[in-house]
C-alpha positions in Angstrom: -32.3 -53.6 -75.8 -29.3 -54.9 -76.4 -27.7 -58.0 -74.3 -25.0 -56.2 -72.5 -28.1 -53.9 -71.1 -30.0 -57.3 -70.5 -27.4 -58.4 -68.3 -27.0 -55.2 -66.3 -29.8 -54.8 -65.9 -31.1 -58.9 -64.5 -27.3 -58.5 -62.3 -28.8 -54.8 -61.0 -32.9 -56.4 -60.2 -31.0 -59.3 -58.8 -28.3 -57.4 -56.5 -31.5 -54.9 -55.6 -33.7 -57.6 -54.6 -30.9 -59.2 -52.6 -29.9 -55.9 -50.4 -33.3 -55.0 -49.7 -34.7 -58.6 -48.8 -31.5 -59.9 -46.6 -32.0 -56.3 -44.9 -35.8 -56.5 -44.7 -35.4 -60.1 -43.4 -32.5 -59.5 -40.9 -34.9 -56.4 -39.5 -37.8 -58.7 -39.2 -35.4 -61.2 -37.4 -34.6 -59.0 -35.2 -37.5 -57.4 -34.5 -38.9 -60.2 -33.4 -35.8 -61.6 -31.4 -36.1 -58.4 -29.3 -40.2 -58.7 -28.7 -39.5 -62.5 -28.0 -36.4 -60.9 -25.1 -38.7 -58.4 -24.2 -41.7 -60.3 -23.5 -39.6 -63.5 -22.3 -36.6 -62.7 -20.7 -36.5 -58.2 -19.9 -39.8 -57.7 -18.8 -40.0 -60.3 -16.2 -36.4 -59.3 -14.7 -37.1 -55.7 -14.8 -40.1 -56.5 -12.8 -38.6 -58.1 -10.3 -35.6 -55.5 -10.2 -38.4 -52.9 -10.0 -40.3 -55.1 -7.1 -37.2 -55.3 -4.6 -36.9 -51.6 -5.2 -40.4 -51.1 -4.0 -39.7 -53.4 -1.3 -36.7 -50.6 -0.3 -38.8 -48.0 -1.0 -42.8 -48.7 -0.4 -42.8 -51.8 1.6 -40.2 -50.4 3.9 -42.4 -47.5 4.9 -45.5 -50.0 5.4 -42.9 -52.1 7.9 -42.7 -48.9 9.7 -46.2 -47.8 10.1 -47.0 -51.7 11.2 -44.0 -52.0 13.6 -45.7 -48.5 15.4 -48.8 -50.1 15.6 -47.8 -52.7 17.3 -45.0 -50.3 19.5 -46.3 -51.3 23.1 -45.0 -47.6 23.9 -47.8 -46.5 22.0 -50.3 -48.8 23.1 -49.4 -47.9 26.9 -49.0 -43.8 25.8 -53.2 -44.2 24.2 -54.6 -46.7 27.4 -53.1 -44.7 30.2 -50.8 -41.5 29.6 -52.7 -39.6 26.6 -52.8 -36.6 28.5 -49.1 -36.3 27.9 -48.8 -35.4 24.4 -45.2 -34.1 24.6 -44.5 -37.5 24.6 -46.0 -38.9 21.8 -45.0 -35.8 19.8 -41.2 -37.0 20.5 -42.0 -40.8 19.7 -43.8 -39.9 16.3 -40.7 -37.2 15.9 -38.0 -39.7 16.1 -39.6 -42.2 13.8 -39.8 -39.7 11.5 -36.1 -38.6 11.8 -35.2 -42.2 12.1 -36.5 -43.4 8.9 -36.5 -40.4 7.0 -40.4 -39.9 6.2 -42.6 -36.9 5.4 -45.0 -37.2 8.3 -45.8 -40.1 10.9 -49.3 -39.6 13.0 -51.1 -40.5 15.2 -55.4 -41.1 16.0 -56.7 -42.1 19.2 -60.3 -43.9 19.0 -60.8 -42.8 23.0 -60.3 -39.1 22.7 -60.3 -38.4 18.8 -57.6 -36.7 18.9 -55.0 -36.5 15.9 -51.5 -36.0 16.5 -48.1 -35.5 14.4 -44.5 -35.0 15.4 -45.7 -31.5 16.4 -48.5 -33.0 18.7 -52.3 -32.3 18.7 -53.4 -30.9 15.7 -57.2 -31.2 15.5 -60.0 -33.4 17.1 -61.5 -36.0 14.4 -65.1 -35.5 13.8 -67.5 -37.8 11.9 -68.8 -34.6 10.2 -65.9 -33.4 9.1 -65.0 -34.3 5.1 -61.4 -34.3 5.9 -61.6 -36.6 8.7 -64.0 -39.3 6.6 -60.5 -41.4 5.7 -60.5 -42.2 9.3 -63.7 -43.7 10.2 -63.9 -45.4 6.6 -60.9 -47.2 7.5 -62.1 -47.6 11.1 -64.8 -49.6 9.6 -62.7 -51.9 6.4 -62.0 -55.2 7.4 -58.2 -54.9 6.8 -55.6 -53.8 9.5 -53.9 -51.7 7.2 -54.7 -49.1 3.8 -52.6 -47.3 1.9 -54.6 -43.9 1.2 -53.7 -41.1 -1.0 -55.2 -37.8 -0.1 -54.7 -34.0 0.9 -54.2 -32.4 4.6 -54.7 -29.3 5.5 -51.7 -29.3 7.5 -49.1 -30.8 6.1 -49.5 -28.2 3.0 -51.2 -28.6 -0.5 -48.6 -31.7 -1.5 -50.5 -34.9 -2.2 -49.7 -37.8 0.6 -49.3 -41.2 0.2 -50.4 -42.3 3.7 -49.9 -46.0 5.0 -52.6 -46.5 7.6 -52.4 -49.0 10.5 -55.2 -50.3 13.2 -53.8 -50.4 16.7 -55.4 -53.2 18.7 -54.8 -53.8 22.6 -53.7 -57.1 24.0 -57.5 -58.1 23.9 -57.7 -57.0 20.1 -60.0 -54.1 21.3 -59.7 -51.4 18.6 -57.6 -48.4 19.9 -56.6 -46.2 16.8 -54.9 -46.0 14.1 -51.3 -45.2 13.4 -48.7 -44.7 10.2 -46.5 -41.9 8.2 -47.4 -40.3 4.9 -45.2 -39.8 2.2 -45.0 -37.0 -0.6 -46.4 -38.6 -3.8 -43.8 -36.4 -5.2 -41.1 -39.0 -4.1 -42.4 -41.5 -5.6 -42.8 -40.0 -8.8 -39.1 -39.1 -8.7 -39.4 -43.0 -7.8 -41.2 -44.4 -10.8 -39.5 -41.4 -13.1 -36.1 -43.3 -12.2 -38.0 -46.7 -13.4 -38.7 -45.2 -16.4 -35.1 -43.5 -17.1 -33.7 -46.6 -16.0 -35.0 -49.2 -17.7 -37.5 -47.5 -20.2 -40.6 -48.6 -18.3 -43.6 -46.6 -17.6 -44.6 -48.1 -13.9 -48.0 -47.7 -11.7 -50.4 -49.4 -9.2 -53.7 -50.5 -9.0 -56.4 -51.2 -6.8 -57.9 -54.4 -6.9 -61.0 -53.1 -9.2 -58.4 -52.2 -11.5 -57.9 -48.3 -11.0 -55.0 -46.7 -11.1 -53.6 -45.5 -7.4 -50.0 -44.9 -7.7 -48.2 -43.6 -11.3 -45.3 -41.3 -12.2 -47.5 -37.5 -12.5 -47.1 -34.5 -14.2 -47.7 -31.1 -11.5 -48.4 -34.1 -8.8 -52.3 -34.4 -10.5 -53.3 -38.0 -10.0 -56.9 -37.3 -11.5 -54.5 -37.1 -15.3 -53.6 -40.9 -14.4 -55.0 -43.9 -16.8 -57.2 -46.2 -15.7 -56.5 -49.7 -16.3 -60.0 -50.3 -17.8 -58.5 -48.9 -21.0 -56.4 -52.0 -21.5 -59.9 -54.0 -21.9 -58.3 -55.8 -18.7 -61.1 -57.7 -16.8 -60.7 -58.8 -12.9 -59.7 -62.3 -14.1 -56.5 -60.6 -15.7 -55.6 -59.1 -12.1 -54.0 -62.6 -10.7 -51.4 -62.7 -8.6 -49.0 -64.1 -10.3 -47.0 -62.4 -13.2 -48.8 -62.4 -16.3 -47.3 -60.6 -20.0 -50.4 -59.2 -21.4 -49.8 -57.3 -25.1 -52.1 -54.6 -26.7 -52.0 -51.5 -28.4 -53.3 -47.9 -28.0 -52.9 -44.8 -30.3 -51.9 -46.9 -33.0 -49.1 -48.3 -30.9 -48.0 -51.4 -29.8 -47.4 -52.3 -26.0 -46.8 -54.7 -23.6 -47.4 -55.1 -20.2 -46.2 -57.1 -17.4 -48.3 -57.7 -14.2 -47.6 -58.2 -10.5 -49.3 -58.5 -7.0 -47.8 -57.0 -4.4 -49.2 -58.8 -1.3 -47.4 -55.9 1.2 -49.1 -53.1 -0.4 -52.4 -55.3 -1.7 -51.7 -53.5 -4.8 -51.2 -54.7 -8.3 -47.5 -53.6 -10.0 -47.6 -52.9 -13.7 -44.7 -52.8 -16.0 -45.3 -50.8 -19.5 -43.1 -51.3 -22.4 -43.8 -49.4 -25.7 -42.5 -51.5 -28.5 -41.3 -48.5 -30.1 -38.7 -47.6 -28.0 -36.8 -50.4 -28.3 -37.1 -51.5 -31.7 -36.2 -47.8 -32.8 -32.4 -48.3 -32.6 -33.0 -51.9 -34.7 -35.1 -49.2 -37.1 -32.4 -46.8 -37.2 -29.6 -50.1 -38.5 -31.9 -51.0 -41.0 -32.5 -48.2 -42.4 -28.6 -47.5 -42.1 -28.1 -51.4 -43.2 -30.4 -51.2 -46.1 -28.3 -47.6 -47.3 -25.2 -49.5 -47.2 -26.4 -52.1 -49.1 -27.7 -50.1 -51.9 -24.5 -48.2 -52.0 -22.4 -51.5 -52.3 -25.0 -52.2 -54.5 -24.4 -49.2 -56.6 -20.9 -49.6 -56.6 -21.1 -53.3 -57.9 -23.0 -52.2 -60.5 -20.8 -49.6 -61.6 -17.9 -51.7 -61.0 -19.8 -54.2 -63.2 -20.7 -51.3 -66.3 -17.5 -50.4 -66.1 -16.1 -53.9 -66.8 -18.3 -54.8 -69.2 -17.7 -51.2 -70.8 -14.0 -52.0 -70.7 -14.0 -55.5 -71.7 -16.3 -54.1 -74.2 -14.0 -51.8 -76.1 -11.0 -54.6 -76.0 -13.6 -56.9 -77.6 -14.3 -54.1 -80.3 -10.8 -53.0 -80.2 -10.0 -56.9 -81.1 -12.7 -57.5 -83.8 -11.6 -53.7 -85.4 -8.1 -53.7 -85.0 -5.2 -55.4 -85.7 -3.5 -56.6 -82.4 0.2 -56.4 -83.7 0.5 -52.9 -85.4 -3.3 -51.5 -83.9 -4.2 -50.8 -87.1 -7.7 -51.2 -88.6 -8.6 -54.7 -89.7 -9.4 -56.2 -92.8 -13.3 -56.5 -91.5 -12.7 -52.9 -90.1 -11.4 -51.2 -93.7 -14.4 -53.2 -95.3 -16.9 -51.5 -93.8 -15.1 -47.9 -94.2 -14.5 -48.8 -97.6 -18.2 -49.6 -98.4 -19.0 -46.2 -96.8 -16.8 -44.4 -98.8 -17.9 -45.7 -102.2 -21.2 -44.9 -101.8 -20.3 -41.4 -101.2 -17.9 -41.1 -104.1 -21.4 -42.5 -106.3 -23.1 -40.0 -104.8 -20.2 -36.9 -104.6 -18.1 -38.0 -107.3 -15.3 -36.7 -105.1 -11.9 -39.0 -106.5 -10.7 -41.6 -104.3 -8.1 -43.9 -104.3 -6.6 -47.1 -103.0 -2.9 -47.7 -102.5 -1.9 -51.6 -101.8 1.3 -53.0 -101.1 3.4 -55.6 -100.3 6.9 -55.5 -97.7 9.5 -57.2 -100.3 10.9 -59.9 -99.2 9.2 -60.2 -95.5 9.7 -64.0 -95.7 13.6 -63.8 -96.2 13.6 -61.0 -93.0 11.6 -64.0 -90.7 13.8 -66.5 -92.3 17.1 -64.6 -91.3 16.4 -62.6 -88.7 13.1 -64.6 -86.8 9.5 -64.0 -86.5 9.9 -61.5 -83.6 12.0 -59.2 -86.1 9.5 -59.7 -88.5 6.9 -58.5 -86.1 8.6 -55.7 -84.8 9.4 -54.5 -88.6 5.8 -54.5 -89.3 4.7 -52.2 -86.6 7.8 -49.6 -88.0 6.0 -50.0 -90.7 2.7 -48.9 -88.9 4.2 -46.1 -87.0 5.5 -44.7 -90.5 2.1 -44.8 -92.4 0.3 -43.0 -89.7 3.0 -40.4 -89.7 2.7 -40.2 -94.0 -1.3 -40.8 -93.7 -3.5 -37.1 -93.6 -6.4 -38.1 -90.3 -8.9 -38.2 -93.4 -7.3 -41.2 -94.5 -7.6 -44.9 -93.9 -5.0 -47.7 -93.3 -5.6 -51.2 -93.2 -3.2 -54.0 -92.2 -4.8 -55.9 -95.1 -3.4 -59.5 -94.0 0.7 -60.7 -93.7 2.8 -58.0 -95.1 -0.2 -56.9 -97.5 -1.4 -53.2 -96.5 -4.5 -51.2 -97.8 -4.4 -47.1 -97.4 -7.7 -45.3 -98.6 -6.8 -42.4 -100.1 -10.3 -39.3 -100.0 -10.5 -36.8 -102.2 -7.5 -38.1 -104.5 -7.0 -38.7 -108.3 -4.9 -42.0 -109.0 -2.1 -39.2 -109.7 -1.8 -37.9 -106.6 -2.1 -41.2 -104.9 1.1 -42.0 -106.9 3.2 -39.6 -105.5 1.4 -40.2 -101.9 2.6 -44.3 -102.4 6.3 -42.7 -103.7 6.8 -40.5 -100.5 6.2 -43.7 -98.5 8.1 -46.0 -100.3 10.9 -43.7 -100.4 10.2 -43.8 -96.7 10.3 -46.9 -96.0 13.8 -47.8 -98.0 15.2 -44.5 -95.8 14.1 -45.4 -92.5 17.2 -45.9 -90.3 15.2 -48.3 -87.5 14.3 -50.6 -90.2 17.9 -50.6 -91.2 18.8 -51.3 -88.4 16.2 -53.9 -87.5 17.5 -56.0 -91.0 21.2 -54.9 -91.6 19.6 -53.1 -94.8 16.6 -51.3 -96.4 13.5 -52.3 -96.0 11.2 -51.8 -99.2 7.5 -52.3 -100.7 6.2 -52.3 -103.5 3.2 -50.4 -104.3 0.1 -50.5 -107.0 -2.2 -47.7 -107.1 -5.9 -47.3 -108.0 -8.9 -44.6 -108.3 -12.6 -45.2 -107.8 -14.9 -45.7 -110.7 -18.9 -45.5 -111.0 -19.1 -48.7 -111.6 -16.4 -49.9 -108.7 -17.3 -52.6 -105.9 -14.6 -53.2 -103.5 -13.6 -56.5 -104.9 -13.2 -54.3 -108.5 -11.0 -51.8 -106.9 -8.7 -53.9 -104.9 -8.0 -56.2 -107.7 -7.0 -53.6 -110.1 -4.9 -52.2 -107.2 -3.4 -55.8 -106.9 -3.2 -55.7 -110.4 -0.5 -53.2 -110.2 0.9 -54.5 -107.2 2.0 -57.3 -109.0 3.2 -55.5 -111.8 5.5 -53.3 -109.6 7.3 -56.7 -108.1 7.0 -58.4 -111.5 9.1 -55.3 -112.6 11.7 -55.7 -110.0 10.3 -54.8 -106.9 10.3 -51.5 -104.9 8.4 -49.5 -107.3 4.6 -47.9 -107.6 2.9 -48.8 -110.4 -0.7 -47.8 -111.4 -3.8 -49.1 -112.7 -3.7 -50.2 -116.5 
């Protein structure tokens, strides 16, 4: 591997392992900033947004059913006009109206008789299985229940009832009072919870069951028990409490809090997956962006190097006045093509000359005249020169052309047609006020030849062309 690969490729580990780790480390930053707001800071207000809307919505309803049990209307209506159920039928009518419930009722310990806003429906009987909600809550400690359960009458929906003891002046037990609500409310209840701010929401008893959660076809028997969270009763406090576990492979947390009104326990569920997957979706969009800019650099980078590459090779090969080969350029052609011609024996020859003069022309006319006359001379040997051929600016005003598959004769008349060239050339009479000419010595390869051996006899008869007055070819002796 060369070091221009070594580089490229340390730059490309380097700019790889930079993308991926700052974007892996931002994710992991702010992963954990939004489980540290979660558990900190959005749980605990979402649970109290959530409680005061259960106060409007749950609470209310038990206000109701306790403000009918202690109505002195309906303490009077049970002790001394029960025999009047038109009556009660319009009381428990309007606070149904009046508060916009599914059903308010009525149960008289005296008579057993059960009554609704459409009066006496049936007589409650101990032997009954429908009726055993009342005389279990006859017998509880508690003033007040909140009871889930089926009635025949008030169709197959499931009912949240709220169940109040009515107690005479002398706290002698006289019935009990309240209004049910469809459980399908508050499902559209805790359903909003859940749209709104991504919680899953229920209730529990004290013993940790669930009583009240968002259903699918109204089927409360499909609801989780709490047990599941390996929560014991010392984890059912009343006061909030962030508890974090996981299930299916996924990780939760939950928020706890007892609701005094409703002697029920509120849970708030969060499912770390939800809100993390938009901080998922910006890595992953973070991390391709990255490796694209990435990508880019690095092209950016290999094309750079590539380009500052070729100037480089372009610099140490060519001449940077007349971009002709170099001297260390024409050395290595030239040590390529002698070792053919030992091996084809196809002729080659050199042809090396000298501008006449040149000094006089920078003397005269300045450097920048002299440097402009050289690269005529350039443009004028490539147009001479067959493609197969090699020119060299050889050093000064000294060229070298490399002449393939031609005898020192032909190379003579080659060197002729550019000298005559040159000394014709109206730019470079123009350039000087006058011709510009060369003199040229011309020599063939031998099978004995190194370059050194060629070039001198080729200087050889340089010389001897300006010995003999200058613009002339001469060749090898």
């Amino acid at each position: 591997m060369n070091f221009k690969n070594y580089v490229v490729l340390i730059v490309t580990f380097l700019l790889i392992t930079f993308s991926i780790g700052s974007s892996v480390l931002n994710y992991m930053k702010s992963l954990n900033e939004t489980q540290e707001e979660l558990k900190e800071r959005s749980l605990p207000l979402s649970i109290d947004n959530i409680y005061t809307e259960v106060q409007r919505n749950l609470i209310e309803p038990t206000l109701v059913s306790s403000m009918m049990a202690n109505d002195t209307f309906l303490k009077d209506w049970i002790i001394h006009d029960e025999s009047k159920t038109n009556k009660i039928a319009r009381y428990l009518e309007s606070i149904k109206n009046r508060h916009n419930v599914f059903s308010t009722f009525l149960v008289s310990q005296k008579t057993g008789n059960y009554y609704t806003s459409k009066g006496l429906l049936e007589k409650i009987k101990e032997e009954n299985p429908n009726n055993e909600w009342y005389f279990k809550f006859r017998d509880i400690q508690d003033n007040y229940e909140i009871n889930l359960d089926f009635n025949k009458y008030l169709g197959d929906s499931l009912i949240m009832f709220i169940n109040y003891k009515i107690f005479d002046d002398n706290f002698h037990y006289l019935g009990a009072t309240g209004i049910g609500i469809k459980i399908s409310y508050i499902d559209d209840m805790l359903k909003h919870f859940r749209l709104k701010y991504n919680f899953n929401v229920f209730f529990t008893d004290k013993d940790g069951n669930i009583v009240l959660s968002e259903q699918e076809n109204n089927d409360i028997g499909k609801a989780r028990n709490i047990k599941d969270l390996n929560l014991d009763k010392a984890s059912l406090i009343e006061n909030s409490k962030v508890i974090e576990y996981k299930k299916n492979g996924k990780a939760y947390i939950l928020n706890t809090k007892y609701i005094k009104e409703l002697k029920l326990y509120l849970f708030v569920e969060a499912e770390l997956d939800k809100f993390t997957k938009e901080l998922e979706k910006t890595f992953y969009t973070n991390l391709l962006i990255s490796l694209l800019i990435t990508a880019i650099i690095i092209m950016i980078i290999l094309y750079t190097i590539r380009t500052y590459n070729k100037k480089l090779e372009n610099l140490a090969s060519y001449d940077s006045l007349t971009h002709l080969p170099n001297r260390r350029n024409f050395n290595e052609y030239f040590e390529k093509s002698l070792k053919l011609f030992k091996r084809d024996n196809i002729p080659r020859s050199v042809i090396f000359f000298d501008i006449d003069n040149f000094k006089m022309i920078n003397d005269n006319y300045g450097h920048l005249v002299g440097d402009n006359v050289l690269k005529r001379i350039a443009v004028i040997l490539n147009l001479q020169i067959r493609d197969c051929d090699t020119i060299s600016r050889w050093g000064g005003e000294e060229f070298l052309i490399l002449l393939n598959d031609s005898n020192v004769e032909q190379s003579f008349q080659v060197a002729q047609k550019i000298r005559a060239s040159f000394e014709d050339d109206l730019e470079l009479s123009n350039l000087v006020k006058g011709s510009v000419t060369a003199s040229f010595g011309v020599a063939t390869f031998r099978k004995d030849d190194t370059i050194e051996k060629v070039i001198s006899r080729a200087d050889h008869a340089l010389y001897a062309a300006k010995n003999s007055g200058k613009n002339k070819v001469e060749k090898e002796v």
